[in-house]
C-alpha positions as CSV (number, residue, x, y, z in Angstrom):
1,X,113.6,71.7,105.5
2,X,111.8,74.6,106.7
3,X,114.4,75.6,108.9
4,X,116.9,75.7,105.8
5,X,114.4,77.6,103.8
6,X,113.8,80.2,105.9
7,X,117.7,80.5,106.6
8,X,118.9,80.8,103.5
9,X,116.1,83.2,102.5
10,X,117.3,85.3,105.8
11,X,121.1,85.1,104.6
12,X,120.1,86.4,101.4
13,X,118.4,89.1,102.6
14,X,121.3,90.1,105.1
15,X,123.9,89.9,102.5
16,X,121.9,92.4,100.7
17,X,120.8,95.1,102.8
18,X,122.8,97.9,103.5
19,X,123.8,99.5,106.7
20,X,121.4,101.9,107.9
21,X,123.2,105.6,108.2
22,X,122.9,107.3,111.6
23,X,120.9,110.4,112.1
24,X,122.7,113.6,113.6
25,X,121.8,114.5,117.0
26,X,121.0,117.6,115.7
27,X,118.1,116.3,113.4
28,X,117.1,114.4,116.2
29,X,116.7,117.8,118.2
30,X,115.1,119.0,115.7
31,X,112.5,116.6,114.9
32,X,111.7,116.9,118.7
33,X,111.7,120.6,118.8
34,X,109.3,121.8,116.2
35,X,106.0,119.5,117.5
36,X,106.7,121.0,120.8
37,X,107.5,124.6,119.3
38,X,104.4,124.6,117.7
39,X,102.3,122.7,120.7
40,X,103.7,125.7,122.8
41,X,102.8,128.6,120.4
42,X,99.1,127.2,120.1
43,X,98.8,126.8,123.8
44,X,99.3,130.8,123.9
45,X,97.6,132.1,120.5
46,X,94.7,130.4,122.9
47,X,96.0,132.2,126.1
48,X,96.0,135.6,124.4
49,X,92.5,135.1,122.8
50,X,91.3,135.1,125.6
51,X,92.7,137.6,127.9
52,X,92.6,139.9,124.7
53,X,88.6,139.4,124.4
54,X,88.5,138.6,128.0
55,X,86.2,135.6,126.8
56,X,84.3,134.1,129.8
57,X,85.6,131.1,131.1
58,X,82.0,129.4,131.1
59,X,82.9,130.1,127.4
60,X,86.2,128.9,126.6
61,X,88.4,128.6,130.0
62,X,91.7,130.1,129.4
63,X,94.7,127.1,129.5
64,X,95.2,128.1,133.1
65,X,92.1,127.2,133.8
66,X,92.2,124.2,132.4
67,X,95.6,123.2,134.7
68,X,94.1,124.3,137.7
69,X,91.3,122.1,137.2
70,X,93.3,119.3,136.0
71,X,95.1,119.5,139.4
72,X,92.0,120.2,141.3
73,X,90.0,117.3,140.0
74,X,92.7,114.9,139.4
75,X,91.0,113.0,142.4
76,X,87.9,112.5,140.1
77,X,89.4,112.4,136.8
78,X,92.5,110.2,137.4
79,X,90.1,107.0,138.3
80,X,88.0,107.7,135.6
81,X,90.8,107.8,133.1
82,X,92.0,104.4,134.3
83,X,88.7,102.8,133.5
84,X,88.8,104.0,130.5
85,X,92.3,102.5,129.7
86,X,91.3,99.4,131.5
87,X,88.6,98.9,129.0
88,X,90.5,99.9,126.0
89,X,93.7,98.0,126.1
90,X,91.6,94.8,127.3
91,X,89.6,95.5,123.9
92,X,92.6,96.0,122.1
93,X,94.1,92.7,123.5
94,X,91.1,90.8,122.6
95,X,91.4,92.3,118.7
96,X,94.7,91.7,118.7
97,X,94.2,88.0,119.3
98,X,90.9,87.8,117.7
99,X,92.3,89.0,114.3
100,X,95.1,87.7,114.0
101,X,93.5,84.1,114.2
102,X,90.6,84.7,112.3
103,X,92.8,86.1,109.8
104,X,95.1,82.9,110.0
105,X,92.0,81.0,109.7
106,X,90.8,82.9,106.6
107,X,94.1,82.6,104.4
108,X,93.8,79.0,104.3
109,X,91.1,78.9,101.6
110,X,89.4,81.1,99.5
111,X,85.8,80.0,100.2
112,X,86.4,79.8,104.1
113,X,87.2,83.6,103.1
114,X,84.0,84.5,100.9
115,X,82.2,82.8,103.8
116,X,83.2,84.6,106.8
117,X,84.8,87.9,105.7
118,X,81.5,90.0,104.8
119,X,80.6,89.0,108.3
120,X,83.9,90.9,109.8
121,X,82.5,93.6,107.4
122,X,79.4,94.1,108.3
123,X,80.4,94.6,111.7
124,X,82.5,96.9,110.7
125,X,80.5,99.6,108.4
126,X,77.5,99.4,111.0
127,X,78.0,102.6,113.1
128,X,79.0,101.8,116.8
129,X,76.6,104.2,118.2
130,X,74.1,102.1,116.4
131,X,75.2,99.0,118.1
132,X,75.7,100.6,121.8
133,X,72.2,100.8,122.9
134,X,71.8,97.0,121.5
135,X,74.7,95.5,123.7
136,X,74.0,98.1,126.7
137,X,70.1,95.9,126.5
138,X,71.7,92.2,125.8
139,X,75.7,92.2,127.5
140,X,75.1,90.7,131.1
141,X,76.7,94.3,132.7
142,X,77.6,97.3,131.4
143,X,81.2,96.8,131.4
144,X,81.1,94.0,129.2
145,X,78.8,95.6,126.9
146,X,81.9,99.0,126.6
147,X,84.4,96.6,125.9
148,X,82.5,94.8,123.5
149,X,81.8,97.9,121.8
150,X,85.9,98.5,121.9
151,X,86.5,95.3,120.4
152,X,84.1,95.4,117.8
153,X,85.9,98.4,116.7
154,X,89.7,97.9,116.8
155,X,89.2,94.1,115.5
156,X,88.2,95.0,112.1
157,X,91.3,96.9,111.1
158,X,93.7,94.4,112.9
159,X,92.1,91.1,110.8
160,X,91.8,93.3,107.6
161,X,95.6,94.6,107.9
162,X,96.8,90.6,108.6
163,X,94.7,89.2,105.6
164,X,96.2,91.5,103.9
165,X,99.7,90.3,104.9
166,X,99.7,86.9,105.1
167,X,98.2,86.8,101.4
168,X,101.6,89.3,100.2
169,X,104.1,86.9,101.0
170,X,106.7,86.9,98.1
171,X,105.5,84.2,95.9
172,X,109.5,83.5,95.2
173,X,110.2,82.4,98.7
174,X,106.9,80.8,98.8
175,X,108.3,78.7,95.7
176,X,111.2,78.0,97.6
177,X,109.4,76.8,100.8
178,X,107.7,74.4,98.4
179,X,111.0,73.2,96.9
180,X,112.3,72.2,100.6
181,X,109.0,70.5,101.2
182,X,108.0,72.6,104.0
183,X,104.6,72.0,105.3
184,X,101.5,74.7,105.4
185,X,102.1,74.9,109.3
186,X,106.0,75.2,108.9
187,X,105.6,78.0,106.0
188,X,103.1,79.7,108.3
189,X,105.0,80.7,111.0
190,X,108.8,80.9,109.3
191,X,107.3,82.8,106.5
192,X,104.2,83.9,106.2
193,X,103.7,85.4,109.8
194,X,106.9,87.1,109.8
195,X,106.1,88.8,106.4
196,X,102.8,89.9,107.4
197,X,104.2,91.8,110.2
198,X,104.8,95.1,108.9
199,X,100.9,94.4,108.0
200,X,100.6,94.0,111.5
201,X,101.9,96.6,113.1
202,X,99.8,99.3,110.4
203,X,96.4,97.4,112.2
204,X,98.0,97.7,116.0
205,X,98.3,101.4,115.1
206,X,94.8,102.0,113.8
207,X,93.4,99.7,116.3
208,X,94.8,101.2,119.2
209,X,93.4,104.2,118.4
210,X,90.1,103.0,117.7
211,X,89.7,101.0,120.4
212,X,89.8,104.0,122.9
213,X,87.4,106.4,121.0
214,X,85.1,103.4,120.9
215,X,85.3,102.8,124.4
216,X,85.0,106.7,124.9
217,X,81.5,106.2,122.6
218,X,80.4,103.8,124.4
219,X,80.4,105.0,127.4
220,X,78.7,108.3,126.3
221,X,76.5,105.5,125.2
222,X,76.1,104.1,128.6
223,X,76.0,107.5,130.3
224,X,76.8,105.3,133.6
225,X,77.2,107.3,136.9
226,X,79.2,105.8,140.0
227,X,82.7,104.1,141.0
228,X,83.4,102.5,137.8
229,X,82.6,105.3,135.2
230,X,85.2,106.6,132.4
231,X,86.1,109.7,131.3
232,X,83.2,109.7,128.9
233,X,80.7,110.1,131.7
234,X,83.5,112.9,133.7
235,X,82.3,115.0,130.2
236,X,78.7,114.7,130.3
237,X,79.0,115.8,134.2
238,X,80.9,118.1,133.2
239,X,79.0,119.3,130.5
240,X,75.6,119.4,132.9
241,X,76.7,121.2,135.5
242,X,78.7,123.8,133.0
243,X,81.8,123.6,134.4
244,X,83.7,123.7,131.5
245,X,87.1,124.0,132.6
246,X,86.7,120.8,133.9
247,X,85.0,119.3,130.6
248,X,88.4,120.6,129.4
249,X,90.3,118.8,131.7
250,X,88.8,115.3,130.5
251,X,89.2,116.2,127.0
252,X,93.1,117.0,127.4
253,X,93.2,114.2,129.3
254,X,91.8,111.8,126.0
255,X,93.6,113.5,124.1
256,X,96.9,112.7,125.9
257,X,95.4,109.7,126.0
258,X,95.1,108.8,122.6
259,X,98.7,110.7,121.5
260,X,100.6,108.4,124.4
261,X,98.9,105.3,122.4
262,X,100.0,106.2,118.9
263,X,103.5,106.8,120.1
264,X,103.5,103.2,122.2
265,X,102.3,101.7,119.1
266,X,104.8,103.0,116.8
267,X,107.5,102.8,119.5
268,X,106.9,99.2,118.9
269,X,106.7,98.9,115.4
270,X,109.7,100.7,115.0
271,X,111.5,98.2,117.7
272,X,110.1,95.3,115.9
273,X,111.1,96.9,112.2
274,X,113.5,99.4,112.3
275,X,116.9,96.4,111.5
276,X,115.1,95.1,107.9
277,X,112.1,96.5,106.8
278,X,111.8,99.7,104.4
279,X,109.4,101.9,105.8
280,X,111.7,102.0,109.5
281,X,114.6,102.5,107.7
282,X,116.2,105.6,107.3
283,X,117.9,106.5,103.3
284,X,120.2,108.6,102.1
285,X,119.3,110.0,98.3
């Protein structure tokens, strides 16, 4: 019964939406060129600042300098940099499946709800650099204490985002479910999970992002030396020692970081989204 539910409910749909126009190639170029146009004009506004003011490069390295000691130290910095992304797409993982089945959990009453959620918030609003130190004394090694600091922080958007979703299902096709005699398992995952992922893929975003600059925190946290440091620790070094084109070098390097996350995370939502739901798809006025 279910089955027929949800198929019906999916023909109506289909019979309804139109077909998405096409974008000209030409937008498309143009969408790509004005990020980089503008990426490229900052990168020498910064150039010629400082080879105007011939600024010190103990001061503010020039971009140059930054390269060269990109490709100088990429024997120190690339190992570092997969620690760092070892620890934060394990965390994200761990939100991912973590908050989506708490969240599951949650929607099926109210007062399981009221009873766990403030927990989820509390956890939350506490600030991570608060918590660090704490885990860093009580997790059995200081890898599991930086990607429990990771977890904690990307999980909380991730269950908030599915709660959210699961309880917006359209109460119409929820009616209709009922009329079919579709159980609370079978209404779960033909309606309610598919409806809640737009929800979804909002939290993977935010939590992808979170989960590295927690990691990045916590290892600043940490402030651990050795084989198995992150990028974190590469900018304290490099921060000691003052060599700052270096402490650059991480920083672009996070920064690319981060930027190659967002756009893997909305790669995929706009994959999963871009054939039926509004926000991926493109209107004409």
């Amino acid at each position: 019964m279910a089955e027929a539910a949800s198929k019906t409910a999916a023909v109506q749909v289909e019979e309804e939406r139109p077909a998405p126009p096409s974008t000209p190639m030409s937008e498309r170029l143009l969408r790509l060129a004005v990020p980089v146009v503008m990426f490229a004009a900052a990168i020498l506004s910064w150039h010629f600042y400082i080879v105007v003011n011939e600024v010190p490069h103990y001061i503010l390295p020039s971009p140059v300098a930054v390269a060269t000691s990109l490709w100088n130290d990429w024997g120190t910095l690339a190992p570092a940099l997969l620690v760092t992304l070892r620890i934060t797409f394990t965390a994200l993982a761990l939100a991912l499946i973590g908050g989506v089945g708490l969240a599951i959990i949650l929607v099926q009453s109210r007062w399981i709800e009221l009873a766990l959620f403030p927990f989820a918030v509390i956890l939350q609003v506490t600030p991570i650099v608060a918590i660090a130190p704490l885990l860093l004394i009580y997790a059995p090694d200081t890898q599991s204490a930086l990607l429990i600091c990771a977890f904690l922080v990307a999980f909380f958007p991730i269950l908030s985002n599915m709660v959210q979703g699961l309880k917006s299902v359209d109460h119409n096709l929820l009616n209709l479910f009922d009329l079919y005699g579709a159980s609370r398992w079978q209404t779960l995952l033909h309606l309610k999970l598919p409806a809640s992922l737009p929800y979804f893929m909002a939290g993977l975003r935010i939590g992808g992002g979170l989960a590295l600059i927690a990691a990045v925190v916590a290892e600043f946290a940490a402030g651990s030396a050795g084989a198995g440091s992150g990028l974190a620790f590469r900018l304290l070094e490099s921060q000691y020692r003052l060599n700052i084109p270096r402490m650059f070098a991480a920083l672009v390097l996070l920064t690319a970081t981060g930027v190659a996350i967002f756009g893997l995370t909305s790669l995929i939502s706009w994959l999963t989204l871009r054939r039926w739901h509004e926000s991926a798809l493109r209107r004409e006025n």
